[in-house]
VOPAGU-2260 file (C-alpha; in pm, 1 decimal, decimal comma):
REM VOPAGU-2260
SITE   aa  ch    i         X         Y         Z
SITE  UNK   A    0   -3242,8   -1332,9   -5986,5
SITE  UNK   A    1   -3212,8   -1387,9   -5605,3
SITE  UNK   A    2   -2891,6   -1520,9   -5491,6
SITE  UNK   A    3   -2931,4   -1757,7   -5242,3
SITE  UNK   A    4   -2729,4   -1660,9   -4904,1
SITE  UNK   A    5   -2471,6   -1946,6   -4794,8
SITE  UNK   A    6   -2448,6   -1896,1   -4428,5
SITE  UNK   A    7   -2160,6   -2108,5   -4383,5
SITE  UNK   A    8   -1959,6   -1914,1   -4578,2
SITE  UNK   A    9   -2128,5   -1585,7   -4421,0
SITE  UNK   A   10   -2021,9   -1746,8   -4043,2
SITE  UNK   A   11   -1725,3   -1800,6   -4111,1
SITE  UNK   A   12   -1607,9   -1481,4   -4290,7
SITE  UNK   A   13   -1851,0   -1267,2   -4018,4
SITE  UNK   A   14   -1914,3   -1484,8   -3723,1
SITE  UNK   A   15   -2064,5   -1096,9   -3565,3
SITE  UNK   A   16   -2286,6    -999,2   -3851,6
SITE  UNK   A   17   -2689,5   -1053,3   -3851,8
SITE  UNK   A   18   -2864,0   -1051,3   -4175,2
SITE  UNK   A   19   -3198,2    -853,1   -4181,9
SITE  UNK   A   20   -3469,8    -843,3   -4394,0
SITE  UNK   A   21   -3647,1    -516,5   -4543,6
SITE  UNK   A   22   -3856,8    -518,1   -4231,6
SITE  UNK   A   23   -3561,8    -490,1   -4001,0
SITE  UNK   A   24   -3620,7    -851,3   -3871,1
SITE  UNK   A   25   -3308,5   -1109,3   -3767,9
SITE  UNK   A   26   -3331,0   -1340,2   -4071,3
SITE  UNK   A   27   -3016,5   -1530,2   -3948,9
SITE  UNK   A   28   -2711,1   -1436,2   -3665,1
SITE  UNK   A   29   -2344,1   -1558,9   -3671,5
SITE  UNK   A   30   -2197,5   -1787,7   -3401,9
SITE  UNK   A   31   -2019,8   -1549,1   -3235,9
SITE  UNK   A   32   -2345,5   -1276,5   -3186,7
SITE  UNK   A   33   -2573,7   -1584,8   -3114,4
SITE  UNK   A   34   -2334,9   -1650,9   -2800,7
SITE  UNK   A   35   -2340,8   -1311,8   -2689,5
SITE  UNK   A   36   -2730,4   -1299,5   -2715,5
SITE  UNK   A   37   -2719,1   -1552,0   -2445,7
SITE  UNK   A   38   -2972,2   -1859,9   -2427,8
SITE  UNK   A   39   -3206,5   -1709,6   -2653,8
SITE  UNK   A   40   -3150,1   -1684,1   -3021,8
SITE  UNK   A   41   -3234,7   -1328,6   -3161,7
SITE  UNK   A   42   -3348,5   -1483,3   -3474,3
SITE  UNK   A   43   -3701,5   -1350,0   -3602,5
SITE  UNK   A   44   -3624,7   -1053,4   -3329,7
SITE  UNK   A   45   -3670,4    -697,3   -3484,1
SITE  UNK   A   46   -3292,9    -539,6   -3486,8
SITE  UNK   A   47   -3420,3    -293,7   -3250,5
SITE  UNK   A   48   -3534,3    -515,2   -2940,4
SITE  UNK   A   49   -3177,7    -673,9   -2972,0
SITE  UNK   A   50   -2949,5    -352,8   -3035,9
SITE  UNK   A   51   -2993,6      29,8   -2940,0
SITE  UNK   A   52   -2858,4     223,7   -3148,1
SITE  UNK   A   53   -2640,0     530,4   -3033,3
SITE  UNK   A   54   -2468,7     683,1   -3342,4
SITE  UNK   A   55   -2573,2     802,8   -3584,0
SITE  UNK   A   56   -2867,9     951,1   -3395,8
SITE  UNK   A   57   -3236,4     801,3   -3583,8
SITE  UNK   A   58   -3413,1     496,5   -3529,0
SITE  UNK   A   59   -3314,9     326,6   -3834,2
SITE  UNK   A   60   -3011,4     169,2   -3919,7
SITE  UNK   A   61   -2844,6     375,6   -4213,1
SITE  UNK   A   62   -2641,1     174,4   -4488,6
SITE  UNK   A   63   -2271,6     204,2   -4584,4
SITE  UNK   A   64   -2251,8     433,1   -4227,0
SITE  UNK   A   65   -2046,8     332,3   -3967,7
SITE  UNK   A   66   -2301,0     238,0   -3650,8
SITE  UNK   A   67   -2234,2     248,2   -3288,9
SITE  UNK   A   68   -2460,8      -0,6   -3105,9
SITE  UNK   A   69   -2466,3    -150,3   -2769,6
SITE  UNK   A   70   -2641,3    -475,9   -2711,5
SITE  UNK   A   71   -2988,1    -431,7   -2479,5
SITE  UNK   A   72   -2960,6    -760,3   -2239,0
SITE  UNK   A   73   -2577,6    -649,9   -2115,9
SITE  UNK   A   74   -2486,9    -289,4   -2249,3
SITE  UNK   A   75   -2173,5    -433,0   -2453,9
SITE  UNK   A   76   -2101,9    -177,5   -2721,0
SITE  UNK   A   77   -2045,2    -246,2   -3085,7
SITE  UNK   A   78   -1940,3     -86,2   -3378,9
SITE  UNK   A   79   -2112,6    -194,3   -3716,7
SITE  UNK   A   80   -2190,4    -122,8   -4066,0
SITE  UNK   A   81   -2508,6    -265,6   -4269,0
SITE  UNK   A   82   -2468,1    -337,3   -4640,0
SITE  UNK   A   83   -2772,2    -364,7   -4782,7
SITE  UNK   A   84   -2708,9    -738,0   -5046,1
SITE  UNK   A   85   -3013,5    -627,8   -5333,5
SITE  UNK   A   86   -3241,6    -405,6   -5358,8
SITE  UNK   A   87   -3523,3    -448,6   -5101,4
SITE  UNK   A   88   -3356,8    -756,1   -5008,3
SITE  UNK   A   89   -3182,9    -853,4   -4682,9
SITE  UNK   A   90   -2884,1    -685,3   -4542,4
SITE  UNK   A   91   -2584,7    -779,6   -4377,8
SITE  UNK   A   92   -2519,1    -583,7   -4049,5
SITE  UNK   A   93   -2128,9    -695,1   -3957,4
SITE  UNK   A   94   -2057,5    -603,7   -3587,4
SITE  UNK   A   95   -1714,9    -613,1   -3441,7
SITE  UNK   A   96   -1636,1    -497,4   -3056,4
SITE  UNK   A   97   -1573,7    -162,9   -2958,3
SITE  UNK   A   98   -1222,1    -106,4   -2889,2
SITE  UNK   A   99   -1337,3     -52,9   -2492,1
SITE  UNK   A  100   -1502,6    -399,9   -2457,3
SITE  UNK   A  101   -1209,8    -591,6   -2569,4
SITE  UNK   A  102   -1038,9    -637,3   -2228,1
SITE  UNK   A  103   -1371,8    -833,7   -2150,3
SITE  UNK   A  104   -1372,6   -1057,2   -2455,7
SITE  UNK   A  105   -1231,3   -1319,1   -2195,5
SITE  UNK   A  106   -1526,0   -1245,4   -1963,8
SITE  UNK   A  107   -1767,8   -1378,2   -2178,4
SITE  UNK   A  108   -1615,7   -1698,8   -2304,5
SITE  UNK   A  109   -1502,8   -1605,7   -2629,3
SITE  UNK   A  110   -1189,6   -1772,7   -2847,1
SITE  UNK   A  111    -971,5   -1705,5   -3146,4
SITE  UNK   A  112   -1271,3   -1968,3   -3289,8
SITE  UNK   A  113   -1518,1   -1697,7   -3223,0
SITE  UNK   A  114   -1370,8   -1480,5   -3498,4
SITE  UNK   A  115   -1295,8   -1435,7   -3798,6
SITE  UNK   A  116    -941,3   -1508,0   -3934,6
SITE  UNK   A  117    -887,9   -1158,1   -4062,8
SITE  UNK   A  118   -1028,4    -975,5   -3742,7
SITE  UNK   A  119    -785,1    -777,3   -3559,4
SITE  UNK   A  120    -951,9    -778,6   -3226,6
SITE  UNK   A  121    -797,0   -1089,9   -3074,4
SITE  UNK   A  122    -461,1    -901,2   -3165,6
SITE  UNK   A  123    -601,5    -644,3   -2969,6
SITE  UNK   A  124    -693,3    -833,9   -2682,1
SITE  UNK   A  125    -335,6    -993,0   -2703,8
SITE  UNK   A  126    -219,0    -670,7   -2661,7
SITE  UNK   A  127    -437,1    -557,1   -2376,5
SITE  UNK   A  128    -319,9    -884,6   -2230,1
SITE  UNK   A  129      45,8    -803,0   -2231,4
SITE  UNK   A  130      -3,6    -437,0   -2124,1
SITE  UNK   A  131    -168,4    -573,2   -1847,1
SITE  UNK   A  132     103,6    -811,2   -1759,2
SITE  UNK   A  133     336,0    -545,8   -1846,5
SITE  UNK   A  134     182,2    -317,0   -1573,1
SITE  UNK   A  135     130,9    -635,6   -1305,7
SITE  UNK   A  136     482,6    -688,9   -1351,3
SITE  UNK   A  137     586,7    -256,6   -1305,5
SITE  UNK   A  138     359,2    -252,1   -1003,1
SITE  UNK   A  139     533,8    -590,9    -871,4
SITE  UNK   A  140     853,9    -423,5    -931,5
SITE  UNK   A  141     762,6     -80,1    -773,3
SITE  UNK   A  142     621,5    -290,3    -450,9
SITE  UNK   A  143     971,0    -460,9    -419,8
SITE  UNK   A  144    1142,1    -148,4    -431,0
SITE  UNK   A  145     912,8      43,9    -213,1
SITE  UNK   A  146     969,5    -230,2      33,9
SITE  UNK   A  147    1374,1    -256,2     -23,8
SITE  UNK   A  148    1323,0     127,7      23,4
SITE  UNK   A  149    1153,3      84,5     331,0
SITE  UNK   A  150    1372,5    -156,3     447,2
SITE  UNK   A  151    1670,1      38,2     387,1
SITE  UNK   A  152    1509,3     337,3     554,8
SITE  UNK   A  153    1449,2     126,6     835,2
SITE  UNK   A  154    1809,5     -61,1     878,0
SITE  UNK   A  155    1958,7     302,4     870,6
SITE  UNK   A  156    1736,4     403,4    1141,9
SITE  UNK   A  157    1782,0     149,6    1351,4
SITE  UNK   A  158    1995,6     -18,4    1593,6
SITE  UNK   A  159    2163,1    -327,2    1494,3
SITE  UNK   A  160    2174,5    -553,2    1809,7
SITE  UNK   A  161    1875,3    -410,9    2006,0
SITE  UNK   A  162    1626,6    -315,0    1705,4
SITE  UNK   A  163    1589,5      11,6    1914,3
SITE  UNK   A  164    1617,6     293,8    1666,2
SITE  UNK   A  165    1918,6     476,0    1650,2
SITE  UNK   A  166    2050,5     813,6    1653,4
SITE  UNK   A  167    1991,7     941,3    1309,1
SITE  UNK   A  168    1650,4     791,9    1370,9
SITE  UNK   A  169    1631,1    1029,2    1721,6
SITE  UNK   A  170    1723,8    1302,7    1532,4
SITE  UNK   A  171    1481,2    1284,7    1303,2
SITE  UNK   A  172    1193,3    1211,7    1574,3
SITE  UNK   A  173    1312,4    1505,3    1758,6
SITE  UNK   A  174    1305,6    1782,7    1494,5
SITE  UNK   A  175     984,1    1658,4    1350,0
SITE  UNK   A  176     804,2    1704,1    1718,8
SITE  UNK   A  177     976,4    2074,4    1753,1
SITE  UNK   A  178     869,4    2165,4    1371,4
SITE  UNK   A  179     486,0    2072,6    1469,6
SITE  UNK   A  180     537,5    2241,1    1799,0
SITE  UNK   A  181     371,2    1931,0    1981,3
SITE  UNK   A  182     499,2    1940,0    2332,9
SITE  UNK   A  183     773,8    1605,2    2424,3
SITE  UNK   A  184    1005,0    1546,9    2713,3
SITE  UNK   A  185    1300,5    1365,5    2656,2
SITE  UNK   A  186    1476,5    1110,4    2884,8
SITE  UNK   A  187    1808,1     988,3    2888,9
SITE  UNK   A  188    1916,0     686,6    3045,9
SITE  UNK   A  189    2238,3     413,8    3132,2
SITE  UNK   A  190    2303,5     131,9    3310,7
SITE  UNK   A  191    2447,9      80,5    3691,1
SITE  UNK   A  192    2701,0    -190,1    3708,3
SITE  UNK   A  193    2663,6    -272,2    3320,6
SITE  UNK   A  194    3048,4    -247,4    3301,1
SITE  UNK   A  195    3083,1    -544,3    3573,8
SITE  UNK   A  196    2855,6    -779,5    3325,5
SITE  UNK   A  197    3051,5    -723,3    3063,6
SITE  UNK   A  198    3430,8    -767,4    3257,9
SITE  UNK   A  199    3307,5   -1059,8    3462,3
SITE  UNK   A  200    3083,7   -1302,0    3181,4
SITE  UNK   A  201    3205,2   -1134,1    2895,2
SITE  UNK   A  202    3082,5    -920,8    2600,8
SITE  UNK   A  203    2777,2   -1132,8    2485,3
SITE  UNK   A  204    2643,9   -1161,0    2828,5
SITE  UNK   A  205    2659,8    -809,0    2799,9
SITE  UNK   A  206    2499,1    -773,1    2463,7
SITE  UNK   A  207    2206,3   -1013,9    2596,7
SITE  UNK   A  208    2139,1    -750,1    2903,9
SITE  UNK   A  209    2085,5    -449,9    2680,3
SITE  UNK   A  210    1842,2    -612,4    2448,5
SITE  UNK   A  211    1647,0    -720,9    2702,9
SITE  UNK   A  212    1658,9    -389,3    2886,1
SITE  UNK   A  213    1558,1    -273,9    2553,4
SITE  UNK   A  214    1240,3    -486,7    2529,0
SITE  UNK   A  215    1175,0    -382,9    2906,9
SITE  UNK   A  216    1197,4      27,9    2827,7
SITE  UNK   A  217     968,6     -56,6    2472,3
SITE  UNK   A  218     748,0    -220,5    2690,1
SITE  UNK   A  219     684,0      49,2    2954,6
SITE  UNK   A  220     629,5     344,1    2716,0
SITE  UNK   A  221     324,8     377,1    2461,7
SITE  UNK   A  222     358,8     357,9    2075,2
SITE  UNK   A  223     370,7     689,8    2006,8
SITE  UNK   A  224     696,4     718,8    2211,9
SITE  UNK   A  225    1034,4     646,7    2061,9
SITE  UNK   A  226    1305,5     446,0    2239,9
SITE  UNK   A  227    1665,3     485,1    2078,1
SITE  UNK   A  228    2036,9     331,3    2173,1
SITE  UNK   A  229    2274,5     631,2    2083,6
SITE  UNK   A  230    2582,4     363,9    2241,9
SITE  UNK   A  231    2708,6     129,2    2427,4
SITE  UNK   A  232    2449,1     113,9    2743,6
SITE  UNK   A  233    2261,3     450,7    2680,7
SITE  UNK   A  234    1956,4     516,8    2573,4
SITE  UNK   A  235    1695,2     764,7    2512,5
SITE  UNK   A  236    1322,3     792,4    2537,5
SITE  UNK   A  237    1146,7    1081,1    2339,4
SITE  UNK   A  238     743,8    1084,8    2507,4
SITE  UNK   A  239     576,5    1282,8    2272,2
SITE  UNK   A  240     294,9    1507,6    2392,6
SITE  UNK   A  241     409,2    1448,7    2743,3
SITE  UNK   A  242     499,7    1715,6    2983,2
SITE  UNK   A  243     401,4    1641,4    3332,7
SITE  UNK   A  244     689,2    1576,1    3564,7
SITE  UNK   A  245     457,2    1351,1    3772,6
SITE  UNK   A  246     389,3    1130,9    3526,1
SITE  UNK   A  247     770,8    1094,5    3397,5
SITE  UNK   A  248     843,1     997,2    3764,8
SITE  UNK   A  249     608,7     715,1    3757,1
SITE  UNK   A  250     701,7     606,7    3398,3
SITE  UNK   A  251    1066,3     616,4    3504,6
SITE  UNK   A  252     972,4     429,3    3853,3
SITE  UNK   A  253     842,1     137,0    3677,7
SITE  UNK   A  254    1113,3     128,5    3399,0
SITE  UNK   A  255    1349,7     125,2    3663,0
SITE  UNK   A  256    1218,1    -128,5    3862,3
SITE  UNK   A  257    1162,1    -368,9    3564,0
SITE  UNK   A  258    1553,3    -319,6    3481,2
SITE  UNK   A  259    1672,4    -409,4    3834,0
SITE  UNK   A  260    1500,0    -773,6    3757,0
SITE  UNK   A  261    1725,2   -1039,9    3731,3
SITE  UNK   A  262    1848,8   -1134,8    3359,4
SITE  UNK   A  263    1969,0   -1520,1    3286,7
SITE  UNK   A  264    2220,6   -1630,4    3093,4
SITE  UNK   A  265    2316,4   -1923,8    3012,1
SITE  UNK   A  266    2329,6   -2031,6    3357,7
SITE  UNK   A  267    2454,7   -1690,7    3491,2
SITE  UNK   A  268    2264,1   -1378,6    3663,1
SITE  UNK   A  269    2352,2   -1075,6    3549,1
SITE  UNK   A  270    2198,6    -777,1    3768,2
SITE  UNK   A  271    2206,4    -393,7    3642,1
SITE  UNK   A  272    2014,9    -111,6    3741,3
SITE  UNK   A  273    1951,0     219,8    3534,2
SITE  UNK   A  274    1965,6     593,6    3628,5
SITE  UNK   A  275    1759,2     835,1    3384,5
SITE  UNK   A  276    1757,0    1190,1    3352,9
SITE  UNK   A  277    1502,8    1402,8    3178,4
SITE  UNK   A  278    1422,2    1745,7    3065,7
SITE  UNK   A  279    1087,6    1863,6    2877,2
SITE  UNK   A  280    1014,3    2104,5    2547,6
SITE  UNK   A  281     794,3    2303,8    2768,1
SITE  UNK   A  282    1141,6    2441,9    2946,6
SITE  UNK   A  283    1271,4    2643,0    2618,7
SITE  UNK   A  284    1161,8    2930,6    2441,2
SITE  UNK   A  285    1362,4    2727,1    2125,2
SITE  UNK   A  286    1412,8    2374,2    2200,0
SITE  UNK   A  287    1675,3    2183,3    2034,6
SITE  UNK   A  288    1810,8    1847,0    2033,1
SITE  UNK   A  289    2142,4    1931,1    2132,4
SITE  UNK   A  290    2046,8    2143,7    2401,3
SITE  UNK   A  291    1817,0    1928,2    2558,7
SITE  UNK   A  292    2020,8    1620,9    2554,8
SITE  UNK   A  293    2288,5    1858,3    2726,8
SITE  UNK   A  294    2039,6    1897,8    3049,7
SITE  UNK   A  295    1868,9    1561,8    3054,9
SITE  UNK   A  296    2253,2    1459,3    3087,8
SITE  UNK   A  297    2304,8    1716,1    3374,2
SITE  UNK   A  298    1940,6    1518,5    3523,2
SITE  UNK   A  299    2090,9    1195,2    3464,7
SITE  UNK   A  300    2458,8    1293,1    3679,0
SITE  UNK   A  301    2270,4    1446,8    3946,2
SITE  UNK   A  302    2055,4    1137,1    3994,4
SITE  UNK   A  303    2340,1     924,7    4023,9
SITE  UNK   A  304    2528,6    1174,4    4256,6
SITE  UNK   A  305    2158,1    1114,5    4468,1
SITE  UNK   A  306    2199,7     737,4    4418,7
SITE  UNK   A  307    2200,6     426,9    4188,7
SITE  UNK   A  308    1847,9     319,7    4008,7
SITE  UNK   A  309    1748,1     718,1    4033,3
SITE  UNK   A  310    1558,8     958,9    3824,1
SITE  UNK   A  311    1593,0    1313,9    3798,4
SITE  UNK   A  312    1447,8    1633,7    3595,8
SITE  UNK   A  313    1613,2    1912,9    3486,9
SITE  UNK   A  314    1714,5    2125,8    3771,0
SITE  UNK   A  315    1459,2    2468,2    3779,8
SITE  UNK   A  316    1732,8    2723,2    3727,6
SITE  UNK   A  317    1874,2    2540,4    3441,5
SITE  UNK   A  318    1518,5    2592,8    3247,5
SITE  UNK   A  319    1485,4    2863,5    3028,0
SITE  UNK   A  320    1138,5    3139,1    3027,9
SITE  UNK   A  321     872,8    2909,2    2795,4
């Protein structure tokens, strides 16, 4: 006695399986298969032209074995087993996604409807769903604290009312250069008549002419150079892979002539000039910071002793055998 096959009942409890006959021919697909067969129904398609079968190894699908398939139009791999419903009758071949497809289940328009009520693999895809969220939300998280990091790294290495950087932040530019052994001169600098500003139109006047002698040195040096406030109306200039005492003349020539421009405020003229002295890593067997600032200071006070608006390099018998 044949018992006849009520599909309904078969779609709703497998909406994945196929039924084939003896011949290995698609007697009947489920909803969900049918969809991911595309716009052509595999029905009276031999198993074979549909699936390729990977595992177990054989061209023919074995019963009661578990089967790993992938589907020939798209490559998406399924799991299956094939129960076999009389003797040389049809079998049921139920499919269900491989557990690395189910992130895609999404992709390919597919719904709780699409399966069956006791098929874990929407519970799977809910859970690939929240481990992804889960991980958008740690590598939100990490970004914001990179960038808080960055920020804070940034505020502690820099000046406050000029946005120069500062002297932690020269420190650190400084013994980075002499630990690559990359040859740098370094420049110190203040301001002529700065204290005059700041008696005679007061202390913001005077803030207002040091950041915008500090957007006239950033502008007259390259990007690889650092500029740095260390106080009050000093500053120093690190050039890196820059020793020729030519060139700091001219680079100094035209900072110093775009600091004696007039600077407005609020109604007022304030005029400074600046005086810069400079010494180079090339002078010392052993550079170091400390040392160097020492004689680009002795530069700087001999420049002014020459004059106002001056630049000077590290007297010859001050440099050491390099």
């Amino acid at each position: 006695m044949t018992v006849p096959i009520d599909y309904r009942a078969l779609d709703r409890l497998m909406p994945m399986a196929a039924v084939l006959s003896g011949e290995g021919r698609i007697l009947h697909a489920g909803p969900t298969l049918t969809k991911l067969c595309g716009s052509r129904s595999p029905r009276g398609t031999a198993w074979h032209d549909v699936f390729a079968l990977h595992q177990p190894d054989g061209d023919e699908l074995a019963p009661a074995t578990r089967l790993h398939l992938s589907l020939r139009r798209d490559g998406t791999r399924l799991r299956g087993v094939l129960m076999p419903m009389a003797p040389g009758g049809p079998s049921v071949l139920n499919l269900a996604f491989g557990i690395s497809e189910v992130a895609g289940i999404g992709a390919r328009g597919l719904s709780r409807a699409d399966f069956a009520p006791t098929d874990m693999t929407l519970d799977l895809l809910y859970l690939d769903e929240a481990k992804s969220l889960a991980m958008a939300e740690t590598r939100r998280l990490i970004g914001r604290l990179q960038s808080a990091r960055v920020a804070a790294e940034e505020q502690a290495f820099t000046d406050t009312l000029t946005g120069l950087k500062n002297r932690r932040a020269l420190t650190h530019v400084v013994s980075r250069l002499i630990a690559q052994r990359r040859p740098f001169a370094l420049t110190i600098g203040d301001l002529d008549h700065f204290k005059e500003v700041n008696d005679s139109l007061g202390h913001a006047a005077g803030d207002h002419v040091l950041q915008q002698v500090a957007t006239a040195l950033v502008s007259e040096v390259r990007m690889v150079d650092t500029v740095a406030r260390i106080g009050g109306d000093e500053f120093v200039l690190v050039f890196d892979n820059l020793d020729d005492p030519g060139g700091l003349h001219r680079i100094a020539a035209r900072i110093i002539e775009r600091i004696q421009r007039p600077i407005h405020f609020e109604g007022r003229t304030c005029r400074v000039s600046g005086s810069f002295g400079t010494t180079m890593s090339s002078f010392y067997e052993a550079p170091d910071l400390e040392t160097m600032m020492r004689d680009a200071d002795a530069a700087l006070y001999s420049a002014k002793v020459g004059g106002r608006g001056r630049h000077g390099i590290v007297p010859a018998g001050r440099r050491e055998a390099g």
